[in-house]
C-alpha positions as a Markdown table, in Angstrom:
| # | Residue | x | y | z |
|---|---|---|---|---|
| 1 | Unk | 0.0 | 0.0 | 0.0 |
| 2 | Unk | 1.3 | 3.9 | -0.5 |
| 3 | Unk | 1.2 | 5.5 | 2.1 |
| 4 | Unk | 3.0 | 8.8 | 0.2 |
| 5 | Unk | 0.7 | 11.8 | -0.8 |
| 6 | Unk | 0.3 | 10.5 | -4.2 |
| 7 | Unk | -1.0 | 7.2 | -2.7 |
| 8 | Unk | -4.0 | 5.7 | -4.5 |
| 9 | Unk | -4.5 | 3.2 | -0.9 |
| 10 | Unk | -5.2 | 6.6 | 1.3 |
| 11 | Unk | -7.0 | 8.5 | -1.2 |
| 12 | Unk | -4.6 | 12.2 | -0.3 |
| 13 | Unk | -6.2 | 13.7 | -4.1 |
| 14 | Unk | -7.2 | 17.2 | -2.4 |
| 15 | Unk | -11.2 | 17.9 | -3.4 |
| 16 | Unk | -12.7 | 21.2 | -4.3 |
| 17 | Unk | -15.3 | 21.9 | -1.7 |
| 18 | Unk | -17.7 | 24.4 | -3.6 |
| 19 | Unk | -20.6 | 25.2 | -1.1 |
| 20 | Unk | -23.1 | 27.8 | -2.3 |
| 21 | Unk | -23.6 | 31.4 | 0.2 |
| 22 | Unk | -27.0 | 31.9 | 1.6 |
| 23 | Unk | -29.0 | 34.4 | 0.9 |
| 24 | Unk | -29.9 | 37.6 | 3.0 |
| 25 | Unk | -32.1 | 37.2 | 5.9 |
| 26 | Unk | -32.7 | 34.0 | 5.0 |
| 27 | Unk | -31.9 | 30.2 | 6.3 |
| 28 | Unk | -28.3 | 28.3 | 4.9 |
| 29 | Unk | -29.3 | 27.1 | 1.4 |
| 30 | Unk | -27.2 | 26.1 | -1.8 |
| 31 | Unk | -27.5 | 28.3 | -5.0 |
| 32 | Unk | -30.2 | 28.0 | -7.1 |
| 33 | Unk | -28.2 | 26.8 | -9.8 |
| 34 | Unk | -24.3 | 26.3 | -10.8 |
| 35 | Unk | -21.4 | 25.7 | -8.4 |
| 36 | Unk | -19.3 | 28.8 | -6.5 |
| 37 | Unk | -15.9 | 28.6 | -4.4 |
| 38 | Unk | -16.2 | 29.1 | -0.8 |
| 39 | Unk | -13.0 | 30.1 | 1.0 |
| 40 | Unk | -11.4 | 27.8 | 3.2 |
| 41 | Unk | -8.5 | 28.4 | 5.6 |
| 42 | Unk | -5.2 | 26.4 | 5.7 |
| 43 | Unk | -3.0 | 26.2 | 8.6 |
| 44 | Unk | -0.6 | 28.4 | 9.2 |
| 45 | Unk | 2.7 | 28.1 | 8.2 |
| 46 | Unk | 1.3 | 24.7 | 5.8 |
| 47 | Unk | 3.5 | 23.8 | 2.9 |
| 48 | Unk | 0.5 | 21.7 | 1.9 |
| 49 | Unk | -3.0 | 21.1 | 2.5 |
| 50 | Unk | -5.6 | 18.6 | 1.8 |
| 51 | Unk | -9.0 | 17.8 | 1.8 |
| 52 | Unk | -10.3 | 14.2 | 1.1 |
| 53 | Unk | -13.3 | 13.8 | 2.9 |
| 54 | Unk | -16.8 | 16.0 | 3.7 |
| 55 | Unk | -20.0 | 15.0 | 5.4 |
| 56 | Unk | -23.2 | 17.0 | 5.8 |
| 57 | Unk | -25.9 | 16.9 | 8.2 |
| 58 | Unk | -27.4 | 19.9 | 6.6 |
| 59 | Unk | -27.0 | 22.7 | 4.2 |
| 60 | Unk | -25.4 | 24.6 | 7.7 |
| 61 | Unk | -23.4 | 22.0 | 9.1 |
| 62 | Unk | -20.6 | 20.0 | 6.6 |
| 63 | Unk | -17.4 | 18.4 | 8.3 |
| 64 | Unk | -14.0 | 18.2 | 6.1 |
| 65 | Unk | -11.2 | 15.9 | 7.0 |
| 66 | Unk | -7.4 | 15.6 | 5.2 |
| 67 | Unk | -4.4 | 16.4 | 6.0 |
| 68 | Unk | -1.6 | 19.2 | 5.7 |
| 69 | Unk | 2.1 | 19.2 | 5.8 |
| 70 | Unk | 3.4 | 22.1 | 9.0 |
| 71 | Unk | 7.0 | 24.4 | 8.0 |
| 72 | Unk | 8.9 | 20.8 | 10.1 |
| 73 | Unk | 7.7 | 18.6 | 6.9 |
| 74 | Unk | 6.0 | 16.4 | 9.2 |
| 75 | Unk | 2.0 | 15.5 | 7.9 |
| 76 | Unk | -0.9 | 16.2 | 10.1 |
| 77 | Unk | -4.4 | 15.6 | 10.3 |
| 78 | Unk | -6.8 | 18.5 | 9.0 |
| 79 | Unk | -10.6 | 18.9 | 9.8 |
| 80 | Unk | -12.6 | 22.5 | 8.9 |
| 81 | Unk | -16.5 | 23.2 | 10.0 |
| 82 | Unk | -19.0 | 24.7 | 7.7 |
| 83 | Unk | -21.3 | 26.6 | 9.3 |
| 84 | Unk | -23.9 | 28.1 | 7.1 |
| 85 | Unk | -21.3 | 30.9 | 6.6 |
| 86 | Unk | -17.8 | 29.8 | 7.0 |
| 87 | Unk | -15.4 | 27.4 | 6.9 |
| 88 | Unk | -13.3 | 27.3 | 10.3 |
| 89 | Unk | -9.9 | 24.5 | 11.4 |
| 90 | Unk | -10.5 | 22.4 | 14.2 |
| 91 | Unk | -8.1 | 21.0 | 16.3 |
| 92 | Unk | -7.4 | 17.8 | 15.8 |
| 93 | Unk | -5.5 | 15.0 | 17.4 |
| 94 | Unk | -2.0 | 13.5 | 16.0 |
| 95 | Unk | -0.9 | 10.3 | 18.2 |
| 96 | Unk | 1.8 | 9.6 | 15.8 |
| 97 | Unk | 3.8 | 12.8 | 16.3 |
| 98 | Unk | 7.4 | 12.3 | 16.5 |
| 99 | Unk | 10.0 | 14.6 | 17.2 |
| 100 | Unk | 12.9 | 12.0 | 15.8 |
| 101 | Unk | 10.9 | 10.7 | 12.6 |
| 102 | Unk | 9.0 | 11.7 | 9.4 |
| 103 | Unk | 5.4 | 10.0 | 11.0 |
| 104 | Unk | 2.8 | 10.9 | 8.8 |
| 105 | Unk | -0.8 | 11.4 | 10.4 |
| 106 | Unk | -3.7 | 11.3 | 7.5 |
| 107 | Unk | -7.5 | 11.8 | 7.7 |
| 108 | Unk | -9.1 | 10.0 | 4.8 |
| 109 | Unk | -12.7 | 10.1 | 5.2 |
| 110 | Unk | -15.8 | 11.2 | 7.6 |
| 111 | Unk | -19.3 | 10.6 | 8.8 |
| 112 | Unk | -21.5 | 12.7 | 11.0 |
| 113 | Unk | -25.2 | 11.7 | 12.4 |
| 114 | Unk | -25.8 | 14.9 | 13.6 |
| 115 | Unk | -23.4 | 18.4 | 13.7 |
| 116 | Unk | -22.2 | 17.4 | 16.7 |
| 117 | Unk | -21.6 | 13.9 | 16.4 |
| 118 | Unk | -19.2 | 12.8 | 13.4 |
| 119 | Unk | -16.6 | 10.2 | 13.4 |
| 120 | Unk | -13.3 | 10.6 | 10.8 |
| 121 | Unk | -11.0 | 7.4 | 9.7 |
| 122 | Unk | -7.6 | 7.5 | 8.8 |
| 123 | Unk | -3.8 | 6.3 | 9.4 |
| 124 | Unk | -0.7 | 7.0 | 11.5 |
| 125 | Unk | 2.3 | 5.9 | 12.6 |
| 126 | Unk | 3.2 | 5.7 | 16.3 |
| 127 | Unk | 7.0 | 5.8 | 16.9 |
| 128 | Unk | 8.1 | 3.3 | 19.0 |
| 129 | Unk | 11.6 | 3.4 | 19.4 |
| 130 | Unk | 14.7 | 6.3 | 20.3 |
| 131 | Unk | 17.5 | 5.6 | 18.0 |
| 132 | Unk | 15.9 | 3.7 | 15.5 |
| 133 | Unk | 13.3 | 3.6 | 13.0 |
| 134 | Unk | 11.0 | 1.0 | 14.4 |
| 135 | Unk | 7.4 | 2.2 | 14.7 |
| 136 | Unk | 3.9 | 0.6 | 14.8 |
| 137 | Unk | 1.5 | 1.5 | 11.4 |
| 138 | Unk | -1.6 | 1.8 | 12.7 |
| 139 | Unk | -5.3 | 3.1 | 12.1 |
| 140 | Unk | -6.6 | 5.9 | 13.6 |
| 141 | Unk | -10.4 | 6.8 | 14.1 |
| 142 | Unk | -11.2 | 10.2 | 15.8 |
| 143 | Unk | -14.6 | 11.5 | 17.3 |
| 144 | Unk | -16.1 | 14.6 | 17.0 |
| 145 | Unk | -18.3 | 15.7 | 20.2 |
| 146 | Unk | -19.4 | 18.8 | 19.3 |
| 147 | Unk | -16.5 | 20.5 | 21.3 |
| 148 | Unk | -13.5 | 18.7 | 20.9 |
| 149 | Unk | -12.0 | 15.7 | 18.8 |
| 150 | Unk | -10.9 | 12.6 | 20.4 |
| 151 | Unk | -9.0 | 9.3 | 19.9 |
| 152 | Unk | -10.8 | 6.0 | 20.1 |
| 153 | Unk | -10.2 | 3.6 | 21.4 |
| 154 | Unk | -9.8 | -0.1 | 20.3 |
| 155 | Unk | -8.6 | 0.4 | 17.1 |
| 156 | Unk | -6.5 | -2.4 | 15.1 |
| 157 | Unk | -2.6 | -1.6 | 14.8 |
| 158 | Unk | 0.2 | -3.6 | 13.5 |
| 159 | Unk | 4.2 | -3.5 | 13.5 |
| 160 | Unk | 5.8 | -1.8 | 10.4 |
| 161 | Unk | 6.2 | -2.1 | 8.0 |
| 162 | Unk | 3.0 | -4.1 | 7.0 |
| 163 | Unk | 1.1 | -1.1 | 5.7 |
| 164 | Unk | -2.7 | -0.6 | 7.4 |
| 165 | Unk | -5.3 | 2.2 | 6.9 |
| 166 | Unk | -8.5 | 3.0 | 7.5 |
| 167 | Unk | -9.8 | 4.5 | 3.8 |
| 168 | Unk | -13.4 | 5.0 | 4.5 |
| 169 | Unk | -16.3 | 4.7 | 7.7 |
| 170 | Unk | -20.1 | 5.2 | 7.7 |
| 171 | Unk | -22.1 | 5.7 | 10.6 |
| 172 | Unk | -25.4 | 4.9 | 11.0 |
| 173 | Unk | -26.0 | 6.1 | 14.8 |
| 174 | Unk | -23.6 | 7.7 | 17.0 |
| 175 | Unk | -22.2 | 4.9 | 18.5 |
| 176 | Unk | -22.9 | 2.7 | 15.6 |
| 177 | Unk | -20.0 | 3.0 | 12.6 |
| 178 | Unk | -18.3 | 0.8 | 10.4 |
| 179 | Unk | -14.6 | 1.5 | 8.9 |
| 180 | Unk | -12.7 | -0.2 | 6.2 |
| 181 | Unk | -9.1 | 0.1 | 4.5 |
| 182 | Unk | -6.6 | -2.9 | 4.1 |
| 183 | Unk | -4.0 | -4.3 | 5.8 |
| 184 | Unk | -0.7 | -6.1 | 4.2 |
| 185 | Unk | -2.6 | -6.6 | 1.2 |
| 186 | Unk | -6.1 | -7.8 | 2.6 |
| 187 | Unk | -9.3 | -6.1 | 3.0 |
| 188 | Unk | -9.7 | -4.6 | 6.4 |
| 189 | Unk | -13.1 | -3.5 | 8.4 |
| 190 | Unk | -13.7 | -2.9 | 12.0 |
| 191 | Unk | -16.7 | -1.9 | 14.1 |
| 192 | Unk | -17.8 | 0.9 | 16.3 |
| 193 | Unk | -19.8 | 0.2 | 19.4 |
| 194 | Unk | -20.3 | 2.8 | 21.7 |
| 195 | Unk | -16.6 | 4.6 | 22.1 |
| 196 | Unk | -14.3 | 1.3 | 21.3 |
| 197 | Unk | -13.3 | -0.4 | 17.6 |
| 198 | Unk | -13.4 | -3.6 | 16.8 |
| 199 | Unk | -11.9 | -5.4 | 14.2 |
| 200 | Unk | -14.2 | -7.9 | 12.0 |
| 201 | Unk | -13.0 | -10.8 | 10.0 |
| 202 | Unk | -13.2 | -9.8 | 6.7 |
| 203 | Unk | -13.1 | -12.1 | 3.5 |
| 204 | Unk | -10.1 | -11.1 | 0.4 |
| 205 | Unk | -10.0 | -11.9 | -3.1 |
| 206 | Unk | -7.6 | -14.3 | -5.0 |
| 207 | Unk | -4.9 | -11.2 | -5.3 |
| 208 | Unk | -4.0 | -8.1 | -3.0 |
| 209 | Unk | -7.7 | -6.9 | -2.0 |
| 210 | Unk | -8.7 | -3.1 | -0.1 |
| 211 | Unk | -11.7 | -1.5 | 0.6 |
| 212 | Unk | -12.2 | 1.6 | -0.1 |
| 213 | Unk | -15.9 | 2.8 | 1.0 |
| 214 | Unk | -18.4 | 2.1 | 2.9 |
| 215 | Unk | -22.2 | 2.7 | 3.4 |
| 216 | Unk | -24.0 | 1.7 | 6.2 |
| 217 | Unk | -28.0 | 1.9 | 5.5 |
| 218 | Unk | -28.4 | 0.5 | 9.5 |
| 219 | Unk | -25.8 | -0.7 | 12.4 |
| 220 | Unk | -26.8 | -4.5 | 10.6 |
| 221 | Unk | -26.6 | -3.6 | 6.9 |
| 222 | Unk | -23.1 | -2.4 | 5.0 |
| 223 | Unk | -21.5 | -2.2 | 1.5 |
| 224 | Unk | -18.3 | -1.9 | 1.5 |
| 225 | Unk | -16.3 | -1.5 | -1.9 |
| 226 | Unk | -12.7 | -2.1 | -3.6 |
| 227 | Unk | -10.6 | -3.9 | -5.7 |
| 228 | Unk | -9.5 | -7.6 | -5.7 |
| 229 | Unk | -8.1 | -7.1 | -9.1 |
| 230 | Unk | -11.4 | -6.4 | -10.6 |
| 231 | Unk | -14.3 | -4.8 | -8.4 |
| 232 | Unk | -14.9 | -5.8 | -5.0 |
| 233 | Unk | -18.1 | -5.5 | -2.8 |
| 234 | Unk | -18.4 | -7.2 | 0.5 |
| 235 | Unk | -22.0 | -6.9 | 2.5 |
| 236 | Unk | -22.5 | -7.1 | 6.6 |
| 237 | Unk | -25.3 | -8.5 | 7.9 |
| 238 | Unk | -24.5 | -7.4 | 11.8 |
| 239 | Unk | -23.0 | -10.8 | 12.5 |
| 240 | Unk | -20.6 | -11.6 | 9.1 |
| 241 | Unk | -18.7 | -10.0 | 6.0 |
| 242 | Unk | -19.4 | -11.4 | 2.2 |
| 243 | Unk | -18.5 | -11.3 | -0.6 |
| 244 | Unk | -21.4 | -10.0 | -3.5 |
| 245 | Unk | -20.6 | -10.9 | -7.4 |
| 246 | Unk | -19.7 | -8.0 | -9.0 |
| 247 | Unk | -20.0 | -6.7 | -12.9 |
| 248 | Unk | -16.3 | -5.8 | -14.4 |
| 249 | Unk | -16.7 | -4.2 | -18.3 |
| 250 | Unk | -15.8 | -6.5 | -20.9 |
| 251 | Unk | -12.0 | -6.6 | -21.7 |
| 252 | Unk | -11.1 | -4.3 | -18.4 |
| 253 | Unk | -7.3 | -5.4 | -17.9 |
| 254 | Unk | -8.3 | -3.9 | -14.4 |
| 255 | Unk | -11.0 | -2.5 | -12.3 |
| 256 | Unk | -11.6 | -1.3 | -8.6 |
| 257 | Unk | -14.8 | 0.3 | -6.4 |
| 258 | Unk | -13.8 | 3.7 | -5.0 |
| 259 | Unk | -16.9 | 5.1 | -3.1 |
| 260 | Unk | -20.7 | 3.6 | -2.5 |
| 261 | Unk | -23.7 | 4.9 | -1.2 |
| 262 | Unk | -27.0 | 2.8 | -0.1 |
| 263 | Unk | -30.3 | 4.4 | 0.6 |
| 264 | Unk | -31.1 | 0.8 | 1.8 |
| 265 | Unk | -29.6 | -2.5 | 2.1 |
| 266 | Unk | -31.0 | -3.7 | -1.1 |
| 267 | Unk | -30.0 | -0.3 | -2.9 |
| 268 | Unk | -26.7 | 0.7 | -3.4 |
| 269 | Unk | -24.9 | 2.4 | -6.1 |
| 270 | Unk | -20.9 | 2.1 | -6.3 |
| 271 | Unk | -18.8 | 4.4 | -8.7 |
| 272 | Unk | -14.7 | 3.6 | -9.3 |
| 273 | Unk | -12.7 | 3.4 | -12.4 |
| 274 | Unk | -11.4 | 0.8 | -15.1 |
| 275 | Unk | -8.6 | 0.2 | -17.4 |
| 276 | Unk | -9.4 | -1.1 | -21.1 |
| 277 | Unk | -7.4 | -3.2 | -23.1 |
| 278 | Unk | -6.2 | -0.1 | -24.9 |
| 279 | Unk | -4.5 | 1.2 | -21.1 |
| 280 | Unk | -7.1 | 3.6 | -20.7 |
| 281 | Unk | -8.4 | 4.5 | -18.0 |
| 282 | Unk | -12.7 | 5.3 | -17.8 |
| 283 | Unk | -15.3 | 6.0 | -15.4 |
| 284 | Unk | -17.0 | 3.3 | -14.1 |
| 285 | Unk | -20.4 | 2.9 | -12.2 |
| 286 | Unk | -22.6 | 0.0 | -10.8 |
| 287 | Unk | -25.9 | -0.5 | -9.1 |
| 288 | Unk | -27.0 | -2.9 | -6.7 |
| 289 | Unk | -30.4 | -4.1 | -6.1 |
């Protein structure tokens, strides 16, 4: 997996978050038509900055998540607040901050139940050792309370250098989330119950396998989506992970799931990308029912 900002694993392509003014005297709304730039900060002193991730709970209340690189070189995690008017940072938590090593500390995705409830997925790397590189890669999830962010707890880490990340989490309830990503070339998913992770067996395809979104329609029914090779989608029924057949376009060399969205269990719509026999690369978008 690549862990560099040009990864494809933890998604670091920096999005254009375009949110509409509101009108005078009246309630947060988006434009009536086309799309506008709204200004967002970037921390000082930032070499880089990057969005990858935004949730909604309402045309007032969005949540951003990335990462930016501070004047040391060293990458932190990012998260900005739209409030109807404004984007403002938030300050966010970096476990993997080392004084001694280049520790990279991403943000790749976010979901929010309500504007003060979200919960944002990612990687870092936890320095372990004084005088030598030996660290731990591990995942990191962080919740949003409405005040502060926070590190949770119960979250699945492994010795370097087998790479793990979290790439994408959905939440259905509060307390009820599901986050997925890979580890040393397997799909990885974990659990949120209350304020602690837990990691669920998760089944891989015949080569290296990720997943790289999730959708949650309930805290019992998730679609989760990557690559295997060719497209991957793996469904939770509360209890288990499986594997769904997928459609792959006729003569793809390759294909891969980036991002889903389910309005139910039995409706989901999954967009990625493929490569054709000529080496080019195309859109690519499938529907489950």
């Amino acid at each position: 997996m690549n862990h560099g900002l040009g990864g494809n694993r933890v998604g670091l392509f920096a999005v254009l978050l375009v949110l509409a003014a509101a009108s005078a005297g009246a309630s947060p709304a988006f434009a009536a038509s086309g799309w506008t730039i709204e200004p967002t900060p970037n921390p000082t002193g930032a070499s880089q900055s990057t969005l990858s991730g935004v949730f909604c709970t309402s045309a007032a209340a969005c949540t951003a998540v990335g990462n930016y690189t501070n004047s040391a070189g060293t990458i932190l995690t990012l998260a900005e607040r739209w409030n109807g008017t404004k984007w403002t940072i938030q300050q966010t938590v970096n476990p993997g901050v080392s004084t001694r090593y280049w520790v990279p500390n991403v943000l790749t995705g976010v979901s929010c139940t309500t504007s003060t409830a979200c919960t944002a997925v990612g990687w870092d790397r936890l320095d372990e050792c004084s005088f030598s590189h030996c660290y731990v890669d591990a995942t990191l999830a962080e919740g949003w309370n409405g005040a502060s962010w926070t590190v949770q707890s119960g979250l699945p880490g492994y010795r370097f250098p087998i790479p793990i990340a979290f790439e994408g989490v959905s939440c259905s309830a509060t307390a009820a989330c599901a986050a997925v990503g890979s580890y040393n070339g397997s799909t990885l998913a974990a659990g949120l119950s209350g304020t602690t992770w837990a990691t669920q067996s998760t089944p891989s395809g015949a080569t290296s396998s990720d997943l790289a979104g999730v959708s949650c329609a309930s805290a019992t029914a998730c679609t989760a989506v990557g690559q295997s090779g060719e497209t991957l989608a793996e469904a939770w029924n509360g209890t288990t992970w499986t594997i769904q057949p997928t459609a792959n376009p006729t003569g793809a060399t390759s294909s891969r799931l980036n991002s889903v969205s389910c309005t139910t269990s039995a409706a989901c719509t999954a967009v990625g990308y493929y490569t054709n026999s000529a080496g080019t690369v195309l859109t690519l978008a499938e529907h489950y029912s």
